[in-house]
C-alpha positions in Angstrom: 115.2 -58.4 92.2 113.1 -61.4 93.0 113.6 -64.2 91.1 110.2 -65.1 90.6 107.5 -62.4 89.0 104.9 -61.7 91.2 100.7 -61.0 90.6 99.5 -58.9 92.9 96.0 -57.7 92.9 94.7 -53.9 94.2 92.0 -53.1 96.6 90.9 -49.4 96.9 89.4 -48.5 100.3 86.8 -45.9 100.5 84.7 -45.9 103.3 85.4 -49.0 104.6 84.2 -50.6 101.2 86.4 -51.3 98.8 85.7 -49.7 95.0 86.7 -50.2 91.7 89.7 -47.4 91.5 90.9 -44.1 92.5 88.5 -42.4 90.3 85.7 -45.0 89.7 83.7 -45.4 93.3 81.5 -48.2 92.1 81.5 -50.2 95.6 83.1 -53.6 94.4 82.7 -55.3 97.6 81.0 -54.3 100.9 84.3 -56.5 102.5 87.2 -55.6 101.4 88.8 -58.2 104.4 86.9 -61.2 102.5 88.1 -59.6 99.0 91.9 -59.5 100.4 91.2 -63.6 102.2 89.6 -64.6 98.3 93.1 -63.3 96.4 94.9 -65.0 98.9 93.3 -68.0 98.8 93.6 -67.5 94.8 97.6 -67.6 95.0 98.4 -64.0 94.5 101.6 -63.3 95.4 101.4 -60.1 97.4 98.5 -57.7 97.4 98.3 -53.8 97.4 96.2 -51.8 99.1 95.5 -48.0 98.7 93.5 -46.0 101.3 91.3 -43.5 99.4 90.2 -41.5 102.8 89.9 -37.9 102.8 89.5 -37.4 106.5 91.8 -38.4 110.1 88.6 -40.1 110.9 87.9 -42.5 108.1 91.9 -43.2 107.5 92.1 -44.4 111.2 89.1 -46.6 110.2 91.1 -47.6 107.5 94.4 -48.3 109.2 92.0 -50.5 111.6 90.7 -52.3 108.5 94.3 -52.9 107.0 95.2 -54.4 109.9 92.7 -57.3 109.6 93.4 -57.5 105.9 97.1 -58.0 106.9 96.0 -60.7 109.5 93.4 -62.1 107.3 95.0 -62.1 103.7 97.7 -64.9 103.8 100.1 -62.9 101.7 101.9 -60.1 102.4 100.7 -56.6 101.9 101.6 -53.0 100.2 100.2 -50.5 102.1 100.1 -46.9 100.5 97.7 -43.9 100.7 97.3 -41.0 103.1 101.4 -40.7 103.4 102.6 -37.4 104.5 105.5 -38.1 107.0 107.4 -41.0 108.6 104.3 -41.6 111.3 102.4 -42.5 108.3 104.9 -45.2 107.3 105.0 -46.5 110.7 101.6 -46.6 111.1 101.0 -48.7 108.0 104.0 -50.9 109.0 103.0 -51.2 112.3 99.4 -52.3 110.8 100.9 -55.2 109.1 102.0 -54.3 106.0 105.2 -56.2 104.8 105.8 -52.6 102.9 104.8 -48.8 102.5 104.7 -47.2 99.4 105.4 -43.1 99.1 103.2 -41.6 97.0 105.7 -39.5 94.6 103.2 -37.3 93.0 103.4 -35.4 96.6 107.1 -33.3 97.1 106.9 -34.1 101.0 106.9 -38.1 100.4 110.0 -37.7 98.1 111.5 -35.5 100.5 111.4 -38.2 103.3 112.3 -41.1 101.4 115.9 -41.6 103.0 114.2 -41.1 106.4 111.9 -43.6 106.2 114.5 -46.4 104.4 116.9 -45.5 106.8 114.6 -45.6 109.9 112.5 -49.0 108.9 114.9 -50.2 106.1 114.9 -49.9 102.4 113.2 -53.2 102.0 109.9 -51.8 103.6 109.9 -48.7 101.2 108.2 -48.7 97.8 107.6 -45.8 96.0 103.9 -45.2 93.5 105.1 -43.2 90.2 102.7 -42.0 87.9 105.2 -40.6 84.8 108.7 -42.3 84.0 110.2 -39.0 83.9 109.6 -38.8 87.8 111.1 -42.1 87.7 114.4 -40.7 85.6 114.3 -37.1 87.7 114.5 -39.1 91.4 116.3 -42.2 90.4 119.4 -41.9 92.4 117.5 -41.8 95.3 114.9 -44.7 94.5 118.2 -46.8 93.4 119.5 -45.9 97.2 116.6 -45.7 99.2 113.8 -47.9 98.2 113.2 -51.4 97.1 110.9 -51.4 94.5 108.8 -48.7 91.7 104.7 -49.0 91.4 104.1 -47.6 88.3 100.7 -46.4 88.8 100.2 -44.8 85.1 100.2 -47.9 82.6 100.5 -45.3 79.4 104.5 -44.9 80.9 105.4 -48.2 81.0 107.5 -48.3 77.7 109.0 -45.0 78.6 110.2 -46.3 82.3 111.9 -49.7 80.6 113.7 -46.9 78.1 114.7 -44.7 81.4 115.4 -47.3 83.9 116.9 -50.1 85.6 114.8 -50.2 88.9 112.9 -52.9 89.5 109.4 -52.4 88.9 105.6 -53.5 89.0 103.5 -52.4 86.9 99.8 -51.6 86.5 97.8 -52.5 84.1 94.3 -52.3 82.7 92.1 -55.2 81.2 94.8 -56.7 78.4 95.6 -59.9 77.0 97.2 -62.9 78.4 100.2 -62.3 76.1 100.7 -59.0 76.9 100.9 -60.0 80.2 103.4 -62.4 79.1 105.3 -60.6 77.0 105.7 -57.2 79.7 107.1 -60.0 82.9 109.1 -61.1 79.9 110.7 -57.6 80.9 114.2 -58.2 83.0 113.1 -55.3 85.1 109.2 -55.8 85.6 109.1 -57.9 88.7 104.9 -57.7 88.8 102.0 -56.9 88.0 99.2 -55.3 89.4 95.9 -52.8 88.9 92.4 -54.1 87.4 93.8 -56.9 85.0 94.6 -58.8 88.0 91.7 -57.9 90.1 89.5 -59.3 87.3 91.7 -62.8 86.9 91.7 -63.5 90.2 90.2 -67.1 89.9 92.4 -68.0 87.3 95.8 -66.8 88.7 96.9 -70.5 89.0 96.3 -71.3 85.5 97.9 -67.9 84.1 101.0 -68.8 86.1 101.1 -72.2 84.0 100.9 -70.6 81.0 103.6 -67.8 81.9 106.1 -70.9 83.2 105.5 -72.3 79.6 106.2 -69.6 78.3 109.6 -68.9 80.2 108.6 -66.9 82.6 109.7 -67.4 86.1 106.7 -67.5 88.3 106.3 -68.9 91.6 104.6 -72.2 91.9 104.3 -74.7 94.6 106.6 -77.4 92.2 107.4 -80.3 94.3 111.0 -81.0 95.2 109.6 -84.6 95.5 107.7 -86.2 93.1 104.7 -88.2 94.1 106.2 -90.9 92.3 109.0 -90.8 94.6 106.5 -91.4 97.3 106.0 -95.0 99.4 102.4 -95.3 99.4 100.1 -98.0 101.5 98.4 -100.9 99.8 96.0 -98.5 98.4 98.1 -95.6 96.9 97.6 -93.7 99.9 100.1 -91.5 102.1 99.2 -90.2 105.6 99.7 -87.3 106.3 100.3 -85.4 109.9 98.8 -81.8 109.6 100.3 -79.5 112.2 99.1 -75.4 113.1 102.4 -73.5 111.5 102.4 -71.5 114.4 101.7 -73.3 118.0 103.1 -77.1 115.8 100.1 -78.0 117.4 99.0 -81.6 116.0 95.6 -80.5 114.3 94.6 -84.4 112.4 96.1 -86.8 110.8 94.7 -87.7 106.8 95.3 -89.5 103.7 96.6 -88.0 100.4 96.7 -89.9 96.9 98.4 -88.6 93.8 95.4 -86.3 92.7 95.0 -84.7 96.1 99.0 -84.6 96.5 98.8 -82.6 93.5 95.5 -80.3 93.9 97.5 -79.4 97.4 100.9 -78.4 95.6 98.7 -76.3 93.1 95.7 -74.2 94.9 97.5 -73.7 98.1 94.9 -75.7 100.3 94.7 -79.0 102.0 93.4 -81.2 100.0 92.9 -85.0 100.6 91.4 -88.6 100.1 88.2 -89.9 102.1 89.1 -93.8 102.3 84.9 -93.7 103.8 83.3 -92.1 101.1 86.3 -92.8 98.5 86.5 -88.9 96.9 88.7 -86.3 97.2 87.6 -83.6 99.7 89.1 -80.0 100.3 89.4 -79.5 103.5 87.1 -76.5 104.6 85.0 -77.2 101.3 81.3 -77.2 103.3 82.4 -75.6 106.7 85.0 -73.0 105.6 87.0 -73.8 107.6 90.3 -74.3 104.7 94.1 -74.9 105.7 96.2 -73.4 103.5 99.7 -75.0 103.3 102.5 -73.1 104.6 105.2 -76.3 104.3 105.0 -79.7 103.5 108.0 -82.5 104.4 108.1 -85.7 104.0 109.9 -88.4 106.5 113.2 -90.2 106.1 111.5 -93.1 104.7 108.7 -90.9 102.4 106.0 -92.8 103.2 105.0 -90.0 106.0 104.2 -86.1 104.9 103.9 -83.6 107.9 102.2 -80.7 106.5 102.0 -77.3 108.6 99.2 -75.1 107.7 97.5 -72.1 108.8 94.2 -73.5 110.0 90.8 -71.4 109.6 88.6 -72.3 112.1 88.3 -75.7 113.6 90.4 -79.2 112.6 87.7 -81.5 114.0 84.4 -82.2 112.7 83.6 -81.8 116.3 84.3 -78.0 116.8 87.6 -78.6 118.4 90.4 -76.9 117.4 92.6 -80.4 116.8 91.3 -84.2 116.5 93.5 -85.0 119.6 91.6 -84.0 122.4 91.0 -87.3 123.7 92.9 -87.8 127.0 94.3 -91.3 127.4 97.0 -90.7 130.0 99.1 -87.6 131.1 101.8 -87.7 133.9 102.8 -84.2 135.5 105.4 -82.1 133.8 106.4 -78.1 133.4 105.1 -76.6 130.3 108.5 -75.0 129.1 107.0 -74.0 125.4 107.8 -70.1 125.9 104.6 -69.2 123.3 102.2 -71.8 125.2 103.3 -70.6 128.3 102.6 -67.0 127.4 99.6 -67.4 125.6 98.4 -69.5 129.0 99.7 -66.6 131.2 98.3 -63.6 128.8 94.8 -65.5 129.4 94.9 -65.9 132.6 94.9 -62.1 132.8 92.7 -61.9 130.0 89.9 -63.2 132.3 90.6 -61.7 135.1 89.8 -58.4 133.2 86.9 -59.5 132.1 85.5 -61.9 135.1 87.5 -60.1 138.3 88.4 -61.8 141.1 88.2 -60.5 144.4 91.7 -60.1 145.9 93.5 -60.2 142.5 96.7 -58.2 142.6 95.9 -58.6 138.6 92.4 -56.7 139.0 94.4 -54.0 141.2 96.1 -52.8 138.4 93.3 -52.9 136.0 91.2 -51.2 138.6 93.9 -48.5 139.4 94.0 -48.2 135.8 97.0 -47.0 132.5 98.9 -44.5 135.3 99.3 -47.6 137.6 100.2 -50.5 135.1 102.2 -47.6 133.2 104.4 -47.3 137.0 104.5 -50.6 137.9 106.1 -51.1 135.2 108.9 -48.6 135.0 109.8 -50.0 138.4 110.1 -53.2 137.2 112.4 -52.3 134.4 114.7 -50.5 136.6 114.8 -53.4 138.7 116.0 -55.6 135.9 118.8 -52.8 135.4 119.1 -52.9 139.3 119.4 -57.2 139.5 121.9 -57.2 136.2 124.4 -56.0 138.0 124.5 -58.5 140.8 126.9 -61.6 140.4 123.6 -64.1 141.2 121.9 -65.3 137.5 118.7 -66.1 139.5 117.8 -62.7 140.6 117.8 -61.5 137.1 115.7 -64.4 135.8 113.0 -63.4 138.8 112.7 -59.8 137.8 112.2 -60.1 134.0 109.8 -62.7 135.2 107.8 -60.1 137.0 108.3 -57.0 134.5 107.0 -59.9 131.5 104.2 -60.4 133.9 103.4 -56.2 134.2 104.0 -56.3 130.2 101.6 -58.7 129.6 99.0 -56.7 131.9 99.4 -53.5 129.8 98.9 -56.0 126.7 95.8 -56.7 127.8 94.7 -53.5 128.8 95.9 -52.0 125.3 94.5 -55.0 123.1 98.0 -56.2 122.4 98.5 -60.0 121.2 101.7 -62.3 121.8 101.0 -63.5 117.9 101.0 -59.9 116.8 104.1 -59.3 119.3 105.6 -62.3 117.5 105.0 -61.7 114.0 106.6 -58.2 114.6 109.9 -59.7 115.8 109.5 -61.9 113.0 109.5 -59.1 110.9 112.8 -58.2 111.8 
């Protein structure tokens, strides 16, 4: 179980909107990518999302939507709806989603359940129960195969603590703050989810302070370090380095006093001190565009915090990306970041395909089309096999070298990413 109880708020797509519930259509937001961004930015713990489609048509449109909710969220994501064999699971995987969820009311998605946990593991594999006696009837297999219950029906949840040990989350209506409480007081309720969260949203922050009061483990950005334990300037202030998470591309550099140090450590964004206009400012407040922490460390001295962050948007009050764009000397050297050089290679092909160049090999391929890049390919491959077994390291080294090249080719042609490539093997 996890050691920390988790809130995890619902959206229900239908029609590429997402509505109030599986049987209450009232359109709730026209974006259900901007609702998924707002309860991550909110400090929701995961977030669970249920495709209501009735149709291969609007469930692909779906899958396509998930996928930017997945990319756009900032928390993981429960995917579940329109499950009827392992393909399903893959596909919402393969959207994204840090799990799937089986829908148990359907005999074909209990029937696949060691399958699918023994294909994509049973960490990925949650199952949505409706009665506790399904719960009781299956829960060898659940123990075996899956990580975690959704109890979809909130009228069962007393009868599913009577009947079991799994770990579950729970949904639950518009209730109090202390039943809330009083249910992840539970040893075997490890969240909740369903409209009471949904409608809380806003004020998930200060219900987790009242659930840590109250002994409830919750998960809160506590410091390890106290500010106090801090070396600040002359004026209370600590810089602070901000670096992108994910390139540890140096974005700006800004001050912090306690409050901001704080405000950071509690809403999840960058918050800091203008020494100009002496106030604090969120960073993204007026242009949107927010960083939301992903680590903060401080020096060996701690008078220094390097923060990484997933940026939105721009760093710079000028439109560029970082504040250090200002070139003040540069001698000549081999990028040998693997991701930069990738990303500079992937590009590179990425404008060939959209500006071509006349005698580009590059453009061949794109012009000869899938069959071609699809052959050029194989080849490659087999010459890899081909090179391996050849006492001299270098000829290896050239070959995957060309096959990453044909790879990155198809990537392009396919609409294939090196961060989505990445945050798949991350995955793993």
């Amino acid at each position: 179980m996890n050691s920390y109880k988790k809130f995890i708020p619902c959206i229900y797509l239908l029609n590429e909107k997402a509505v109030a519930g599986f049987k209450d259509t009232t359109v709730v937001s026209e974006d259900p990518v901007a609702l998924a961004r707002f309860y991550g930015e909110n400090n929701a713990d995961e977030l669970l999302v249920f495709d209501l489609s009735t149709d291969d048509a609007s469930h692909e449109a779906a899958l396509d939507l998930l996928k930017m909710i997945c990319k756009e969220a900032q928390i993981p994501v429960i995917g579940a709806g329109n499950v009827k064999r392992m393909e399903d699971i893959k596909k919402l995987l393969y959207a994204g989603c840090m799990k799937a969820a089986l829908n148990y009311s359907k005999e074909g998605n209990i029937e696949i359940t060691k399958e699918v946990s023994l294909k994509f593991g049973k960490d990925k594999i949650v199952a949505c129960i409706a009665e506790a006696d399904e719960i009781a009837a299956n829960e060898a297999l659940l123990c075996e195969f899956a990580d975690e219950v959704v109890l979809i029906n909130e009228k069962s949840i007393k009868q599913a603590i009577e009947v079991t040990k799994l770990p579950l989350i729970v949904t639950l209506p518009e209730v109090s703050l202390d039943k809330i409480i009083e249910l992840l007081s539970c040893e075997q309720i490890t969240g909740v989810t369903g409209p009471a969260i949904n409608a809380n949203a806003k004020e998930l922050n200060d219900i987790k302070d009242l659930c840590a009061g109250n002994g409830v483990c919750v998960r809160t950005f506590e410091p390890s370090i106290k500010w106090e334990e801090l070396k600040t300037n002359s004026d209370g202030l600590i810089p602070v380095v901000v670096q992108d998470y994910k390139t540890r591309e140096v974005l700006m550099v800004a001050y912090m006093n306690e409050e901001a140090y704080l405000h950071t450590l509690k809403s999840g964004r960058m918050t800091y001190y203008s020494r100009s206009r002496k106030e604090q400012w969120i960073k993204g407040e007026t242009s949107g565009h927010f960083q939301y922490v992903k680590e903060m460390t401080a020096d060996c001295d701690k008078d220094t915090i390097l923060a990484k962050v997933s940026q939105v948007g721009a760093a710079c009050h000028t439109g560029n990306y970082s504040c250090f764009f200002n070139e003040i000397m540069k001698k000549e050297y081999d990028e040998t970041n693997p991701l930069m050089v990738f990303e500079s290679v992937l590009n590179v092909i990425k404008d060939r395909k959209v500006h071509p160049k006349e005698g580009s090999y590059t453009n061949y391929l794109f012009d000869k089309g899938i069959d071609k890049i699809l052959k050029k390919l194989g080849e490659e491959a087999t010459e890899i096999v081909i090179a391996a077994k050849n006492p001299n390291a270098n000829e290896i080294k050239y070959e995957i070298s060309d096959f990453l090249y044909h790879m990155m080719v198809l990537m392009v042609e396919k609409g294939v990413t090196w961060e989505e490539i990445t945050e798949e093997l991350d995955k793993r």
